[in-house]
PLY file of the C-alpha trace (Angstrom):
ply
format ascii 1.0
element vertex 281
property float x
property float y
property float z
element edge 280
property int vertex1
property int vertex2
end_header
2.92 -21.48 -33.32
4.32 -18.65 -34.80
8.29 -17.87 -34.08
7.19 -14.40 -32.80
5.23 -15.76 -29.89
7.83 -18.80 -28.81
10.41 -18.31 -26.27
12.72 -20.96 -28.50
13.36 -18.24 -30.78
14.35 -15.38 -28.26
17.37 -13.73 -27.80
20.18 -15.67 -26.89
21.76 -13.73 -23.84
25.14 -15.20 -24.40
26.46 -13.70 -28.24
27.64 -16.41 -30.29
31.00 -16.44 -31.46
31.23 -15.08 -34.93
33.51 -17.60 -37.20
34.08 -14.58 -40.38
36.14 -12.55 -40.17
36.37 -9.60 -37.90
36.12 -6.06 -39.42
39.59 -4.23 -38.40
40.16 -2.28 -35.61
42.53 0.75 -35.52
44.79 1.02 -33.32
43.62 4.20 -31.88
40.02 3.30 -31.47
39.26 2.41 -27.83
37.63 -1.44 -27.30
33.76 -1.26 -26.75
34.88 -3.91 -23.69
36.88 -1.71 -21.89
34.13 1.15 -22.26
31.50 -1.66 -20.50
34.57 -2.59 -17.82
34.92 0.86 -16.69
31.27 1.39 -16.28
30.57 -1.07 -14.25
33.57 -0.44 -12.28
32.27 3.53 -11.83
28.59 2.21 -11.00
28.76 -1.27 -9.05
25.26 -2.80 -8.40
23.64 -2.79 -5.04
21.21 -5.73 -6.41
23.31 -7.93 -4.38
23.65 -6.54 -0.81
19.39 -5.47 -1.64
19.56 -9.79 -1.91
21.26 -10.25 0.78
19.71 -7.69 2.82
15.83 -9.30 1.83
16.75 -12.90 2.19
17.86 -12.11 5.49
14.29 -10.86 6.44
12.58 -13.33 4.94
14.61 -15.70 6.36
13.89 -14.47 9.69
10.19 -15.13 10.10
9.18 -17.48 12.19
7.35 -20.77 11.25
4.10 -19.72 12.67
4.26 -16.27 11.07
5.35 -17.33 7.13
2.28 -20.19 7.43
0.12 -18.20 8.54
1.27 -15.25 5.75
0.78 -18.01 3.23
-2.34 -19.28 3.79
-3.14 -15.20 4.08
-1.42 -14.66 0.63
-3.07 -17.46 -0.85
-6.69 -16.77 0.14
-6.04 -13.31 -1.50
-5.05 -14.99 -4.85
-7.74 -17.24 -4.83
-10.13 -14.30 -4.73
-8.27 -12.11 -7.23
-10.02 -11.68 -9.90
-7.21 -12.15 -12.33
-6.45 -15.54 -11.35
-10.35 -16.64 -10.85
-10.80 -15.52 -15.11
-7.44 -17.68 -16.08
-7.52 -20.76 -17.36
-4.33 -21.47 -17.19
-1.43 -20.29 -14.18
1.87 -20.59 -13.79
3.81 -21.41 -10.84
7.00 -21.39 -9.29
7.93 -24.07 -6.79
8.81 -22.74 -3.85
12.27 -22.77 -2.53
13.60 -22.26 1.21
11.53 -19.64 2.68
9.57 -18.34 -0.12
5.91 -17.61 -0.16
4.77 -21.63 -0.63
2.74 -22.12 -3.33
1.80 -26.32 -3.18
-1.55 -25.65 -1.24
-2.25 -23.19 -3.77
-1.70 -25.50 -7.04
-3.94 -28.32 -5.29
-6.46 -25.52 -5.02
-6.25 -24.17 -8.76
-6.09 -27.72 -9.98
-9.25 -29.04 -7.88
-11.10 -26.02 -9.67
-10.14 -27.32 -13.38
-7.62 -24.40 -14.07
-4.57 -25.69 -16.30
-1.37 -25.28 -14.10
2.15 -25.25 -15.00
5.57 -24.54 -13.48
9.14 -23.41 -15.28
12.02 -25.45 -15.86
15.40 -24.00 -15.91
17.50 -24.81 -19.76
21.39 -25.02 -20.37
20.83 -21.05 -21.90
21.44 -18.30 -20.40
18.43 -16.84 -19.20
15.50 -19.46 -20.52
13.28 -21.64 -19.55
10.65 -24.08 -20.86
7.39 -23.95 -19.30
5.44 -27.08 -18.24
1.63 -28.27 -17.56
1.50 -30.78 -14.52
-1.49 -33.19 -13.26
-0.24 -33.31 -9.80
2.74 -32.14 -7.70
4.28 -35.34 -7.69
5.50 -34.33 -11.40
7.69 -31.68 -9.60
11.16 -33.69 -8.61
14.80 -31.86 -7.88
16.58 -30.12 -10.35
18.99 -27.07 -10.56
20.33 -25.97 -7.25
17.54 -28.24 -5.63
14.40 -26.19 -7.12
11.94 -28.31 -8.06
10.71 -28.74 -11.37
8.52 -30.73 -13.52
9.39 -34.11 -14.58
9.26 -34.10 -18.49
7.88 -37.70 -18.74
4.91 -36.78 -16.70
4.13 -33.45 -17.93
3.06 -31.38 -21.08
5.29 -28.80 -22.86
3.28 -25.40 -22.85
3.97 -22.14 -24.88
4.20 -18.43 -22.52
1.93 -17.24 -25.27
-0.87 -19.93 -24.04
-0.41 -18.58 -20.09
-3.02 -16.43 -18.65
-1.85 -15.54 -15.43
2.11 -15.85 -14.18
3.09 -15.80 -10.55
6.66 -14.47 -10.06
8.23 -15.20 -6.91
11.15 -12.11 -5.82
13.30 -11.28 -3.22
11.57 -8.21 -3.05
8.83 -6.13 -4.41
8.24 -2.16 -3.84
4.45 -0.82 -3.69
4.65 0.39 -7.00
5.34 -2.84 -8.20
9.10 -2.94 -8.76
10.46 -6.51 -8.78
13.76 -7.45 -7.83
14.83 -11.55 -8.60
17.40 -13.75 -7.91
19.78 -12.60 -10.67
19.67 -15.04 -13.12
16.92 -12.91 -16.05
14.93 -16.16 -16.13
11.34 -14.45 -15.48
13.06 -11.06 -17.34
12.98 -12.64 -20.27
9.80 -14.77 -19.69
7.79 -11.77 -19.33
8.85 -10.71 -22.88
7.13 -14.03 -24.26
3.95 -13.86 -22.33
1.20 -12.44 -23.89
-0.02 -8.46 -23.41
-3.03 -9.05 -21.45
-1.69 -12.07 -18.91
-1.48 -11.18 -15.86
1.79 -10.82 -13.45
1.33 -10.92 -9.66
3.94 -11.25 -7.58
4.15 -12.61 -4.49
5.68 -11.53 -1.49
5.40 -11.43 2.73
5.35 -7.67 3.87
8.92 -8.06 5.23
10.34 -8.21 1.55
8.48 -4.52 0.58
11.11 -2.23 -0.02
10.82 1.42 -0.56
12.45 1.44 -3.76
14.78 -1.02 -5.54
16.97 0.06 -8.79
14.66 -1.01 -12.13
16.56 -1.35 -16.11
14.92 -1.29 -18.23
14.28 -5.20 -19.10
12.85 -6.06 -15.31
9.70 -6.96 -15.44
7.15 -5.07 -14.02
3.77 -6.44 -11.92
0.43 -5.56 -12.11
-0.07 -6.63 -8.93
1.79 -7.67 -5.33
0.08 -9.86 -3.15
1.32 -10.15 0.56
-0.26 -11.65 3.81
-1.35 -7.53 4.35
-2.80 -6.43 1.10
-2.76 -6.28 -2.35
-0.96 -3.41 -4.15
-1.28 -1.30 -5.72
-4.22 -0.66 -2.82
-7.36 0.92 -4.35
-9.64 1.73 -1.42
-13.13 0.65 -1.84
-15.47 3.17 -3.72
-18.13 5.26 -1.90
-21.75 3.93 -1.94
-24.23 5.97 -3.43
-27.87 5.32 -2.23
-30.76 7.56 -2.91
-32.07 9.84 -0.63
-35.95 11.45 -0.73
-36.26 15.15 0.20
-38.97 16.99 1.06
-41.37 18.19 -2.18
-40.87 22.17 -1.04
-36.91 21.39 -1.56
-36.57 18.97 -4.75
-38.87 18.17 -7.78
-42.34 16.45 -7.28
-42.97 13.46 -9.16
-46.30 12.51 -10.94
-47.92 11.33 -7.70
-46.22 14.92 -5.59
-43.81 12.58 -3.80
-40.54 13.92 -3.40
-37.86 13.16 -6.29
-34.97 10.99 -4.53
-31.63 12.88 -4.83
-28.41 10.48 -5.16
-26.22 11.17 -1.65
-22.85 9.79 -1.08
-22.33 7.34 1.95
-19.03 6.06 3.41
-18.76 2.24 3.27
-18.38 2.39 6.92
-22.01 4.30 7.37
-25.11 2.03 7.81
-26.74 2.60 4.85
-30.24 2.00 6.50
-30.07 5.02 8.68
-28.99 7.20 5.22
-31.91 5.85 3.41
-34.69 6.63 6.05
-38.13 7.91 4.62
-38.86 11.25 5.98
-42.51 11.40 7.68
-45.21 12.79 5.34
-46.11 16.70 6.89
-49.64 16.83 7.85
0 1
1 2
2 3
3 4
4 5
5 6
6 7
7 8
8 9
9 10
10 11
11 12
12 13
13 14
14 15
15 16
16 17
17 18
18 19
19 20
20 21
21 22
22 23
23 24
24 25
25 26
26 27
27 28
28 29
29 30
30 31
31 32
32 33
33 34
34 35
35 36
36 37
37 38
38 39
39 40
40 41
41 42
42 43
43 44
44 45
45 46
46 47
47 48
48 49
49 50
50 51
51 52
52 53
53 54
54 55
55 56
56 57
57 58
58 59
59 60
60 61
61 62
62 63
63 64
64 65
65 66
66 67
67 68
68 69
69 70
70 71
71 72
72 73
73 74
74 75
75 76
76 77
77 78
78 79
79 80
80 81
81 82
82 83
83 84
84 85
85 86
86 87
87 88
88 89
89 90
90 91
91 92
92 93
93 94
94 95
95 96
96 97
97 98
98 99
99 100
100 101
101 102
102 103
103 104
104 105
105 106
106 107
107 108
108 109
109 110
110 111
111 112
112 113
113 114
114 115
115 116
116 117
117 118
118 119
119 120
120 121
121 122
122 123
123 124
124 125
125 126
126 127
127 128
128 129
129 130
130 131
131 132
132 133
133 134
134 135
135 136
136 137
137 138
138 139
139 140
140 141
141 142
142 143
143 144
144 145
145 146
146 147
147 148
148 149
149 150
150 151
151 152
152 153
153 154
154 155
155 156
156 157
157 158
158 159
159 160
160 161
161 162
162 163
163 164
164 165
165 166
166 167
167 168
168 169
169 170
170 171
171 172
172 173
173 174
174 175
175 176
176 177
177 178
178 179
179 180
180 181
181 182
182 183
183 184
184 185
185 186
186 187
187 188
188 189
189 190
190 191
191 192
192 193
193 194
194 195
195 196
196 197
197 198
198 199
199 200
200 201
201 202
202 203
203 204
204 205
205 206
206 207
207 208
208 209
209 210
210 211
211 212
212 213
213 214
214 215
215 216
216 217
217 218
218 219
219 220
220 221
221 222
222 223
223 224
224 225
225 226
226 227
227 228
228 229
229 230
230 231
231 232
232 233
233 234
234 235
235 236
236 237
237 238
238 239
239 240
240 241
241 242
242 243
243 244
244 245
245 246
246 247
247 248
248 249
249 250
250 251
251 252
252 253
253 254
254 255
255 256
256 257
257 258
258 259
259 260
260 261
261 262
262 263
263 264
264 265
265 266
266 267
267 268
268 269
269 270
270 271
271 272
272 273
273 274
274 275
275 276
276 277
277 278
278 279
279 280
């Protein structure tokens, strides 16, 4: 595997210490530190009240309506047809009151697809992906988040990942992700390759209008809730052909009329549109 396409060889998020010698610094020239200090004291992040504010909400759905969004949610990803081409998925496992996703991995697994879930490292910022055989390779680990036992599963490369589904404290319809805080699936997403697909997953409850985006947050192609699937792309007009009479279109070889393609709302009954007209006497 080339070093390119492993997450091993990423950026460190955390700068190492450097042991030479530092160049000089004058003593009029202003620290680069203080510069960062006093911008982030003029423009303090709202990504933590957003949390707060989306946790809250998703927190306050009952039982009866987050099982019924997830059986919802899932049904939708098992007929996306992103995740029906992948051979292999990745997971998260599901935490509180996220979307759950263990029905879901039975269900991927039962129809041969490769499944594997993240583990959380000592860096900053990474994690090493995973293939399981069965959920009961998923024990505690960080902050009580399962993830896969090592002994009983399969180191995988993001490279070799088809299809990744990124849990998120909230999603916008334009596909705007905002996560827990720790860069984990920020950095993932870098390591993936081009043409895998993201979907996040989401109940409605955690679709915001807008949430602040820099430049390194990943971005979905798609957001699945127990509602839709965004972006939403309405379904495209059927177009059935429709016979006129031979004084107002072409005549054919036999002097029938020449059909002439009309447009028909999916909602129309087609059969009605596509009536023969009598033949004139």
């Amino acid at each position: 595997m080339e070093e390119a396409n492993d997450y091993r060889f990423g950026p460190v998020l955390t700068p190492e210490p450097n042991e030479q010698d530092p160049a000089p610094i004058e003593a009029a020239a202003t620290p680069v530190q203080d510069d960062i200090v006093v911008a982030a004291e003029a423009r303090p992040s709202v990504k933590p009240a957003l949390r707060e504010e989306f946790r809250v909400k998703r927190d306050a759905l009952s039982d009866k309506e987050r099982n019924a969004g997830t059986r919802r949610i899932i049904e939708r990803l098992l007929h996306h047809p992103d995740v029906h081409r992948a051979k292999t998925v990745l997971l998260y496992a599901s935490y509180g009151s996220e979307v759950a996703t263990d029905d879901l991995c039975k269900e991927l697994l039962k129809r041969g697809k490769a499944v594997a879930y993240p583990k959380i490292t000592s860096v900053a910022g990474l994690m090493t992906l995973w293939r399981i055989r069965n959920l009961d390779a998923l024990i505690p680990h960080k902050h009580g988040i399962r993830a896969p036992d090592v002994t009983r599963s399969a180191p995988i490369e993001p490279i070799a990942v088809d299809c990744v589904i990124y849990p998120g404290v909230a999603f916008t319809k334009g596909l705007s992700r905002l996560g827990q805080g720790g860069g984990y699936y920020d950095r993932l997403s870098t390591k993936i390759a081009d043409n895998s697909a993201r979907i996040g997953v989401c109940f409605e409850a955690q679709i915001a209008d807008e949430l602040p985006q820099e430049e390194h947050d990943a971005k979905m192609h798609w957001v699945v809730t127990e509602a839709t699937v965004y972006p939403f792309v309405p379904d495209p007009p059927v177009i059935v052909p429709v016979a006129v009479p031979a004084a107002a279109g072409a005549v054919g070889a036999e002097g029938e009329a020449a059909p002439v393609p009309t447009t028909v709302a999916p909602d129309e009954p087609v059969a009605a549109a596509a009536e023969e007209p009598k033949d004139t006497p």
